[in-house]
C-alpha positions as CSV (number, residue, x, y, z in Angstrom):
1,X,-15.5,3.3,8.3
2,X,-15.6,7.3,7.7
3,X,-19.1,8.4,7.0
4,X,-20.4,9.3,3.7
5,X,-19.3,12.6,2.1
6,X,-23.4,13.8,0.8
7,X,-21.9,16.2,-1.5
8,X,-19.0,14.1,-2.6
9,X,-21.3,11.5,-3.5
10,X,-23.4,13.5,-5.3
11,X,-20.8,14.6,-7.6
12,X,-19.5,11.6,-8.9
13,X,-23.0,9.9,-9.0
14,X,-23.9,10.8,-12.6
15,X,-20.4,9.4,-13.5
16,X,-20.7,5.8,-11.7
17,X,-24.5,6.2,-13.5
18,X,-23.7,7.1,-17.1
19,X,-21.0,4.4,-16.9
20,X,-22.4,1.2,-15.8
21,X,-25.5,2.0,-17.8
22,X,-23.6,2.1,-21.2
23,X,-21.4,-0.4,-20.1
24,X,-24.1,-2.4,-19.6
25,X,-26.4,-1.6,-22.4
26,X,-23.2,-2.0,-25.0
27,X,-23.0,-6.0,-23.4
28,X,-26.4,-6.3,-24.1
29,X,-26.4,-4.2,-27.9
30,X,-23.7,-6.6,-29.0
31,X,-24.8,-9.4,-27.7
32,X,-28.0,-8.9,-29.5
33,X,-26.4,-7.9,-32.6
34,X,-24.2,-11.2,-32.9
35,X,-27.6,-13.1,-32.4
36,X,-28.6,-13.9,-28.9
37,X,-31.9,-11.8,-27.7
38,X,-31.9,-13.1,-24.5
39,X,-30.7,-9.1,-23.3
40,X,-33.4,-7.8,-25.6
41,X,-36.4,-9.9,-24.3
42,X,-35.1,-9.0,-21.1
43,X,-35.2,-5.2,-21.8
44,X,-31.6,-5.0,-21.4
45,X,-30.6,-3.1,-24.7
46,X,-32.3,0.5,-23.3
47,X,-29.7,3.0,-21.6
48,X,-32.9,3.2,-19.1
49,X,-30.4,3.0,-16.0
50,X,-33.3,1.2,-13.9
51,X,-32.9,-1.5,-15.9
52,X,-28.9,-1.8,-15.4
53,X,-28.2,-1.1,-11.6
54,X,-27.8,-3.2,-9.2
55,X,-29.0,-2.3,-6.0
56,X,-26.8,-3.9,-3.4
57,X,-24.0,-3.0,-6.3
58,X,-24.5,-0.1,-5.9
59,X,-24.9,1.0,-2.5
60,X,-21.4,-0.8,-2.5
61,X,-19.9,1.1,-5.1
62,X,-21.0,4.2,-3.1
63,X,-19.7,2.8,0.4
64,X,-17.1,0.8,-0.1
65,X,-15.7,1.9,-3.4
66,X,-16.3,-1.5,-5.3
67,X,-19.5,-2.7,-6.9
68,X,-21.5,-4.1,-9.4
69,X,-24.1,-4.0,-11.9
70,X,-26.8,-6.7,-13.4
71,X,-24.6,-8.9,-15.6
72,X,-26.2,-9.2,-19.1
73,X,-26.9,-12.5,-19.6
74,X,-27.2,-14.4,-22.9
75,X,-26.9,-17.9,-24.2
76,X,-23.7,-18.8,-26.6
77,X,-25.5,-21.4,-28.3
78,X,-27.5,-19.0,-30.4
79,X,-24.3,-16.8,-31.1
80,X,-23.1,-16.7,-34.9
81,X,-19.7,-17.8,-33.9
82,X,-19.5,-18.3,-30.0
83,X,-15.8,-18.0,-29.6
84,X,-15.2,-14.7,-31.3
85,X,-18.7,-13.3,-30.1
86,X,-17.8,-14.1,-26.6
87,X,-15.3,-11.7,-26.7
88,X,-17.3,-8.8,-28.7
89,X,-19.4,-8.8,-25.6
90,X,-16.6,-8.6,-23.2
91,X,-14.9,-5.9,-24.9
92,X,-18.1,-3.9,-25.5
93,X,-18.4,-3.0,-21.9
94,X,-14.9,-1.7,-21.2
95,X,-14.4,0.1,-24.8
96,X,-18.1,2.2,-24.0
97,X,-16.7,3.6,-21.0
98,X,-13.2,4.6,-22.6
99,X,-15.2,6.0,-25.4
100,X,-17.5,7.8,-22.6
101,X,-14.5,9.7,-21.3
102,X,-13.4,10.6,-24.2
103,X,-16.6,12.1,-25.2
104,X,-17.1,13.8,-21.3
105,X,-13.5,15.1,-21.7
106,X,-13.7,16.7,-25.1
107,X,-17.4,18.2,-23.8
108,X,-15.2,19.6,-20.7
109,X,-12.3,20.8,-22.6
110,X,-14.7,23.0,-24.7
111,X,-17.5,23.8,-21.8
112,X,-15.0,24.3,-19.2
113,X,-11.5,25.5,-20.6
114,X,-10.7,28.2,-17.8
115,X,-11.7,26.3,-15.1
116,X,-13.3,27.4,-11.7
117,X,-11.6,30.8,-10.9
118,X,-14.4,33.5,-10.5
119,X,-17.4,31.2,-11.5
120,X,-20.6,30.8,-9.3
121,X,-20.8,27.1,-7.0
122,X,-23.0,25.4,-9.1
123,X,-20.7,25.8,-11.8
124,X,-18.0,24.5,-10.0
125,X,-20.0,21.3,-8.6
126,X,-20.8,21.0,-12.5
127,X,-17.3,21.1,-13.4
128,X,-16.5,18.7,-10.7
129,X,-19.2,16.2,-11.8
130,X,-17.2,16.2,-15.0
131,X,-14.2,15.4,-13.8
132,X,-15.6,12.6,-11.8
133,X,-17.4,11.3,-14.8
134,X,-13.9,11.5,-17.1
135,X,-11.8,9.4,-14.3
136,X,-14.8,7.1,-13.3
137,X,-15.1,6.0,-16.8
138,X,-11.2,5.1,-16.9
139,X,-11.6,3.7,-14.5
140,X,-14.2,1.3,-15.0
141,X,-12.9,0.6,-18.2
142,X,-9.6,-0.8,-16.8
143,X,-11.2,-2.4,-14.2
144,X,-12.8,-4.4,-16.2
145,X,-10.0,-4.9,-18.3
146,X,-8.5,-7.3,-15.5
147,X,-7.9,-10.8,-16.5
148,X,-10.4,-12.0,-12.9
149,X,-14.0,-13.6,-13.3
150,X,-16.0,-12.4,-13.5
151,X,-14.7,-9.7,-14.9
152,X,-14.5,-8.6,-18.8
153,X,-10.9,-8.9,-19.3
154,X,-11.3,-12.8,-18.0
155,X,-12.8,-13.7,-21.4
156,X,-9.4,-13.0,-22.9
157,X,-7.7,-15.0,-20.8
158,X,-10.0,-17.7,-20.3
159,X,-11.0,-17.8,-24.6
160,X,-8.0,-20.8,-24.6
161,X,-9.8,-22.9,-22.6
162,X,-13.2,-23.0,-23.5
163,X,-11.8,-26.5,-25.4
164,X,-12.1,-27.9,-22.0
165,X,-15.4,-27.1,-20.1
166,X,-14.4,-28.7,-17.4
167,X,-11.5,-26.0,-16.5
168,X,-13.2,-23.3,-17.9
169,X,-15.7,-23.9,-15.6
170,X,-13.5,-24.2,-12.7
171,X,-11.0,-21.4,-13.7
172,X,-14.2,-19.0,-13.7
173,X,-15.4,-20.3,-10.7
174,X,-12.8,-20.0,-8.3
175,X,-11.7,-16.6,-10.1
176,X,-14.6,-15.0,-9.6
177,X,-14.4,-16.0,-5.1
178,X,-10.6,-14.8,-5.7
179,X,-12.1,-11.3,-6.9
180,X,-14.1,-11.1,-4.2
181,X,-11.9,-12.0,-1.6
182,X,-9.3,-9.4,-3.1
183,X,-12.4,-7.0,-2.5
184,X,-13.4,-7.9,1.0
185,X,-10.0,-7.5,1.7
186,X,-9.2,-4.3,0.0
187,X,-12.2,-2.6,1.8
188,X,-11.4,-4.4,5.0
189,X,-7.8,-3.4,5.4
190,X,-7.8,-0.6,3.2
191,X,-4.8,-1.9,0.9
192,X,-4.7,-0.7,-2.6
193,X,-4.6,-4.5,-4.1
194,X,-5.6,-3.2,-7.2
195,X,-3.0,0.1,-8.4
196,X,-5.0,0.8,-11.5
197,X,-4.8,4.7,-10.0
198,X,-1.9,5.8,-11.6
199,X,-3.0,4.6,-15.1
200,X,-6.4,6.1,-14.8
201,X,-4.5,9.1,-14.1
202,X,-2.3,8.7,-17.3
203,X,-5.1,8.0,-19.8
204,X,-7.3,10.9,-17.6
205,X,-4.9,13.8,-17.7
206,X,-3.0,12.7,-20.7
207,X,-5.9,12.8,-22.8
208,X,-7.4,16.3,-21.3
209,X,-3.8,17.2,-22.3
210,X,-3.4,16.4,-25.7
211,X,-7.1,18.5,-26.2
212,X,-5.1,21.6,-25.1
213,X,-2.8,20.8,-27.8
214,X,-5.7,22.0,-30.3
């Protein structure tokens, strides 16, 4: 395995920060919202990033290129209506990074619209930081999206069979060793098993596109 790039690292840090805190802290805000405090009592709804990260996540994230968070945890039985709740949670996570890079992109478009040429290095490493942030997001937001426990997207697919517990249960289970197998042998191998790239870089430079339209 190539060694860490310091610098490199340091750029996209503030982007793999900003979104798995609001990612995780929109879980927890919903899932307070619709009636569970279990993620309040457990000082989950704060965009504090201590109280988000993960640390063996996310020395991961930075090494291999795949990590994790703390999951926010919170008990259906005190939901208003546990089916439809259930998937307000999910989606909460995903939609706060897409609406993340949108926010980082339209902040870049109007802080950085002539780019790098002539500008000192700390305003470059800025504007790179940026950029990170913008595709990180995207990324993390389809990520997520994918129907694999544990993963958000799962909720969507598994929603149908919360009638019967007993495949739920197993369904989620055995997804969630299938994602990390794909992992272990993503980073092993170095296979791409999961192409998300080239939409990340649709929704990434087609939106920073369509702000240069105005």
């Amino acid at each position: 395995m190539d060694g860490i790039d310091i610098l490199r690292t340091l750029k996209f840090l503030p982007g793999i920060i900003l979104g798995l805190t609001f990612h995780e802290f929109s879980h927890a805000l919903v899932a307070s919202k619709c009636g569970d405090s279990t993620s309040k009592d457990q000082g989950r709804v704060t965009l504090n990033p201590l109280k988000h990260i993960d640390p063996i996540g996310f020395i991961m994230l930075l090494v291999a290129g795949f990590g994790w968070a703390k999951p926010v945890q919170f008990n259906e039985q005190n939901l208003h209506n546990p089916q439809k709740d259930v998937m307000k949670i999910a989606a909460a996570g995903p939609l706060s990074n897409a609406l993340l890079a949108v926010i980082l992109s339209v902040i870049f478009h109007f802080s950085f619209d002539n780019g790098m040429s002539g500008y000192s290095k700390a305003y470059s490493i800025i504007y790179e930081m940026f950029i990170y942030g913008i595709y990180i997001n995207w990324g993390l937001f389809l990520f997520n999206l994918l129907p694999i426990p544990p993963l958000d997207g799962s909720h969507l697919l598994l929603n149908y069979f919360r009638k019967y517990p007993r495949t739920h249960e197993i369904l989620y289970r055995y997804g969630t060793y299938v994602l990390l197998a794909l992992i272990a042998v993503s980073v092993v191998s170095r296979m791409n098993l999961f192409p998300i790239w080239p939409a990340i870089k649709f929704l990434g430079d087609g939106f920073l596109s369509l702000l240069n339209i105005f």
